[in-house]
C-alpha positions as CSV (number, residue, x, y, z in Angstrom):
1,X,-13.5,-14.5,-9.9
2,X,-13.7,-13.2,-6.4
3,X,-10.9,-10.7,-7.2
4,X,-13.1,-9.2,-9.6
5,X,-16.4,-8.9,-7.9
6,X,-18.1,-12.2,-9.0
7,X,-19.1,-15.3,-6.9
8,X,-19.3,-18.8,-7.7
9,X,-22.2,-18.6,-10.3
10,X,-19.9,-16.5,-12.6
11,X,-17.4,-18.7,-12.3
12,X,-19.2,-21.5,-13.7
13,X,-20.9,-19.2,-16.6
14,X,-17.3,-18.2,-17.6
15,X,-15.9,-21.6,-17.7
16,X,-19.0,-23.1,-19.5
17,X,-18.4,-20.1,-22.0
18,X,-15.3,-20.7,-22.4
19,X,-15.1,-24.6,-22.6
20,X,-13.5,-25.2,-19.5
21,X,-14.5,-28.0,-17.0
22,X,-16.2,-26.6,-13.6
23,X,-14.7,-24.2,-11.1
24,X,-13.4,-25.8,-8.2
25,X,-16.3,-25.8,-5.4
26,X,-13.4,-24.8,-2.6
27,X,-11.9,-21.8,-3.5
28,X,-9.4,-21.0,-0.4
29,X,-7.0,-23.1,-1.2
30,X,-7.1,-21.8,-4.8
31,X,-7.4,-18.5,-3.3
32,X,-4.1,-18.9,-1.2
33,X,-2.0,-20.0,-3.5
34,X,-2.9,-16.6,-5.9
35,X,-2.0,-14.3,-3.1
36,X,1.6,-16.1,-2.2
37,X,2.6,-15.6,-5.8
38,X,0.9,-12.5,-5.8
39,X,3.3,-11.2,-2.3
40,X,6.7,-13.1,-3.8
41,X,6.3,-11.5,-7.1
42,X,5.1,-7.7,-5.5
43,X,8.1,-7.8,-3.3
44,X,10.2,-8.9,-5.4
45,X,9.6,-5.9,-8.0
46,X,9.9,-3.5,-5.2
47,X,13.1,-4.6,-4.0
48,X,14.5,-4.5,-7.7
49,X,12.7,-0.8,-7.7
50,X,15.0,0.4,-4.3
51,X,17.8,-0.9,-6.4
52,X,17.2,0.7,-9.6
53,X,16.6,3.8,-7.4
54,X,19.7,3.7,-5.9
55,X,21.6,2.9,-8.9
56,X,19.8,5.9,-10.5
57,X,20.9,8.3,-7.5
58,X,24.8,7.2,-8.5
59,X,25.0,4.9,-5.2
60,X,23.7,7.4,-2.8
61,X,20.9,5.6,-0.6
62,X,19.2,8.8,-0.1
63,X,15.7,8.4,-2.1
64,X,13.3,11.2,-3.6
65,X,9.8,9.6,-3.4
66,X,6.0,10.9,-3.9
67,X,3.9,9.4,-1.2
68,X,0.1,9.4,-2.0
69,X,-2.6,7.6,-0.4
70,X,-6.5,6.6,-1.5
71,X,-9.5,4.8,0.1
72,X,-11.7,2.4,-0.7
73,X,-14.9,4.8,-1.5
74,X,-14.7,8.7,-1.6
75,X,-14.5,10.9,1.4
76,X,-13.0,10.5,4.9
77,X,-15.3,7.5,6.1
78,X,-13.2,4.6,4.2
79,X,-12.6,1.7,5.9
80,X,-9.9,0.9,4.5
81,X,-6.9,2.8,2.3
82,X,-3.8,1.9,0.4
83,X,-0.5,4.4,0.7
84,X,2.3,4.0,-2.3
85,X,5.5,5.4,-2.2
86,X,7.4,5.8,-5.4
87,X,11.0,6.7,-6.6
88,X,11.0,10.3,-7.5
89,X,13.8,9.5,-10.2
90,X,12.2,6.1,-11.5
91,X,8.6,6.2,-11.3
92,X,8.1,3.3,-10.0
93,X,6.7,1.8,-7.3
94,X,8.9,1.4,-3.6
95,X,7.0,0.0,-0.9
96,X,3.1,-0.2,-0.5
97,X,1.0,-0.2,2.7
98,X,-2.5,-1.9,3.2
99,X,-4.6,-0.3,6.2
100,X,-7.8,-1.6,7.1
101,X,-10.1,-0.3,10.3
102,X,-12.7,-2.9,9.7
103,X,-12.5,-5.7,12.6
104,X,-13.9,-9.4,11.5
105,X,-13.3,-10.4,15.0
106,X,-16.3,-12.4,16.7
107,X,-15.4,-10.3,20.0
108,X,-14.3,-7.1,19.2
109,X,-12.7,-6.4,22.5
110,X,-10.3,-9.8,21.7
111,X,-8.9,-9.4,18.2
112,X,-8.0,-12.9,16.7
113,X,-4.2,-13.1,15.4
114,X,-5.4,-12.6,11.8
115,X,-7.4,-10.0,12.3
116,X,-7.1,-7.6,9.4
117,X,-7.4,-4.3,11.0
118,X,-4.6,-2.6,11.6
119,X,-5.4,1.5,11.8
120,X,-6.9,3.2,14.4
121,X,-8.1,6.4,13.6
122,X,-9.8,8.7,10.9
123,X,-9.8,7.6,7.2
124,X,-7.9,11.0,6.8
125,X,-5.1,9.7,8.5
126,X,-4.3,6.7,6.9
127,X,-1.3,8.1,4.5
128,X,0.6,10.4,6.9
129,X,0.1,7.1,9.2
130,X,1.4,4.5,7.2
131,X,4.3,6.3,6.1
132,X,6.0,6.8,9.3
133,X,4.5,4.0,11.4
134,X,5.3,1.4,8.4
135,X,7.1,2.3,5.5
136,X,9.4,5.1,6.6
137,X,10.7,2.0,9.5
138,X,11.3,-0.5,6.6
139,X,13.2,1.3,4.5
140,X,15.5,2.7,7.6
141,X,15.6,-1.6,8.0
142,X,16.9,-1.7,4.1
143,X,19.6,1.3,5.3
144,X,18.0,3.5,2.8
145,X,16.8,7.3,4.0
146,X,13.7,8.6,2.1
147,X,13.5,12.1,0.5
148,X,10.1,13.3,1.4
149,X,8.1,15.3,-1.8
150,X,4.1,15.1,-0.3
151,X,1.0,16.4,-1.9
152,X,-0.7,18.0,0.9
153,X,-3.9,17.7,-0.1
154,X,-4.7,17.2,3.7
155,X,-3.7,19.4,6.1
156,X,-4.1,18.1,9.1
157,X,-2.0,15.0,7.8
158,X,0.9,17.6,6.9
159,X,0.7,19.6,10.5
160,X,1.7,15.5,12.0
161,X,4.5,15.1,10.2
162,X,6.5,17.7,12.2
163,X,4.5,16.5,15.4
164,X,5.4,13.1,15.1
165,X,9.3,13.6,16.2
166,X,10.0,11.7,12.6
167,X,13.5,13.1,11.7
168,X,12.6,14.3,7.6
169,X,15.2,15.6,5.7
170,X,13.1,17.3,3.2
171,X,9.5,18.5,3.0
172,X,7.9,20.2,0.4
173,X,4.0,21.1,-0.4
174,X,4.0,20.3,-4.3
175,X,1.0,20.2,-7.1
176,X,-0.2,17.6,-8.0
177,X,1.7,16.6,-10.9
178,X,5.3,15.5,-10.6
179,X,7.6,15.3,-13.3
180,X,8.6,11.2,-13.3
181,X,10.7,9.9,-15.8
């Protein structure tokens, strides 16, 4: 219920509603187990998606993709963002990046090893960051190289690209729609 905004008291409502005996009262373990399968099976579709990519691009492990990013709440003062990248030629979805500048930490200064922030930085820069600090490395891991095609909706995002030293092979400003099939 937590994935979907509702606590504990919802839980028991929906399960008295629905006939069901009461909601466990520990929901971690629960909790834990939804997110494993949830990662495995993720994963798992994106690695079929690099194939089916590939396969589409006659064996060549060059990839078009469309990069696009979003935050949490409008605006540049998110706390935290999500960046996709997605085959050009298959629609679908290659990698996916979680950023997060909110710290948990009981002592900011010492960050515990599960700490969930991991950007630095304005909200603006989340996508331009993610792609080259995270995704664009992973798929050079998976000996694929990535065909860049970026809605530059911000600028100062697109002016780092070129000052990050990232070698790109292709960079075009596009509208916003893109013609997937």
């Amino acid at each position: 219920m937590r994935c979907i905004g509702k606590g504990a008291e919802s839980a028991v409502m929906f399960c008295g509603i629905m006939n069901l005996p009461p909601p466990p009262t520990k929901f971690t373990k629960f909790n834990n187990n939804l997110l494993q399968a949830a990662r495995e099976t993720c994963e798992e579709s994106m690695a079929e998606a690099v194939h089916e990519a590939v396969e589409e691009n006659e064996g060549g492990r060059d990839i078009a993709v469309a990069v696009d990013g979003s935050w949490q709440k409008r605006g540049f003062s998110s706390k935290n963002g999500v960046v996709t990248v997605t085959s050009v030629d298959t629609g679908k979805v290659i990698d996916v990046e979680i950023l997060s500048k909110h710290c948990i930490c009981p002592n900011k200064t010492k960050h515990l090893q599960n700490c969930k922030r991991n950007f630095v930085g304005y909200s603006g820069k989340m996508e331009v960051t993610a792609f080259f600090s995270e995704l664009y490395l992973k798929n050079e891991d998976n000996n694929c190289s990535l065909e860049l095609l970026m809605k530059c909706s911000n600028l100062e995002g697109a002016d780092s690209l070129w000052n990050g030293g990232f070698g790109l092979l292709w960079l075009q400003c596009i509208l916003y729609r893109l013609h997937m099939r």
